[in-house]
C-alpha positions in Angstrom: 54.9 203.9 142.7 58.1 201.1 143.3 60.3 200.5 139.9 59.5 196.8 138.8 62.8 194.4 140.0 62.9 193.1 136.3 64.1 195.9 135.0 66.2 197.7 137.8 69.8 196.5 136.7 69.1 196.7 133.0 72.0 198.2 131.1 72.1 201.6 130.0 71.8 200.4 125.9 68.2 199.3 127.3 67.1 202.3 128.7 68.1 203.7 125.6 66.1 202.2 123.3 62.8 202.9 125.8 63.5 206.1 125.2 63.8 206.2 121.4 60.5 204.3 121.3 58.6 206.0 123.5 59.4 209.5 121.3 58.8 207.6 117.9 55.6 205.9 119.4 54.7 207.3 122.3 53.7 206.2 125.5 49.9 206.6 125.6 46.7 207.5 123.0 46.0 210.4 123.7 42.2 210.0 122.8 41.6 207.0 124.8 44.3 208.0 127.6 45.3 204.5 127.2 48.7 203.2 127.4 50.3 202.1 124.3 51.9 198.5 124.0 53.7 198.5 120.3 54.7 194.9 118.7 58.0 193.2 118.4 57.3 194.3 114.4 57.1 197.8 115.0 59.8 198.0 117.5 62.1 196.4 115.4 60.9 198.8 112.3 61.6 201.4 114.7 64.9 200.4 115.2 66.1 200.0 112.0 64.9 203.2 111.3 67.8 204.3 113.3 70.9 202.5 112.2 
């Protein structure tokens, strides 16, 4: 598998905040073994979660 260009030089504040979804949220559904994709909304409820 090659990285996708678009994000290789993201700052380390992005990489971050992948992280901290993908714990609260998860990466995939584990019934359907399908990968997640979570909405601006939720992201942003996420993150104010954390403040």
């Amino acid at each position: 598998m090659l990285p996708d260009s678009r994000f290789s030089k993201m700052p380390l504040e992005f990489w971050a905040y992948v992280r901290t979804i993908s714990e609260q949220r998860g990466y995939t559904d584990r019934s359907t073994k399908q990968i997640k994709t979570h909405s601006i909304k939720k992201i942003w409820q996420l993150c104010g979660q954390s403040d």
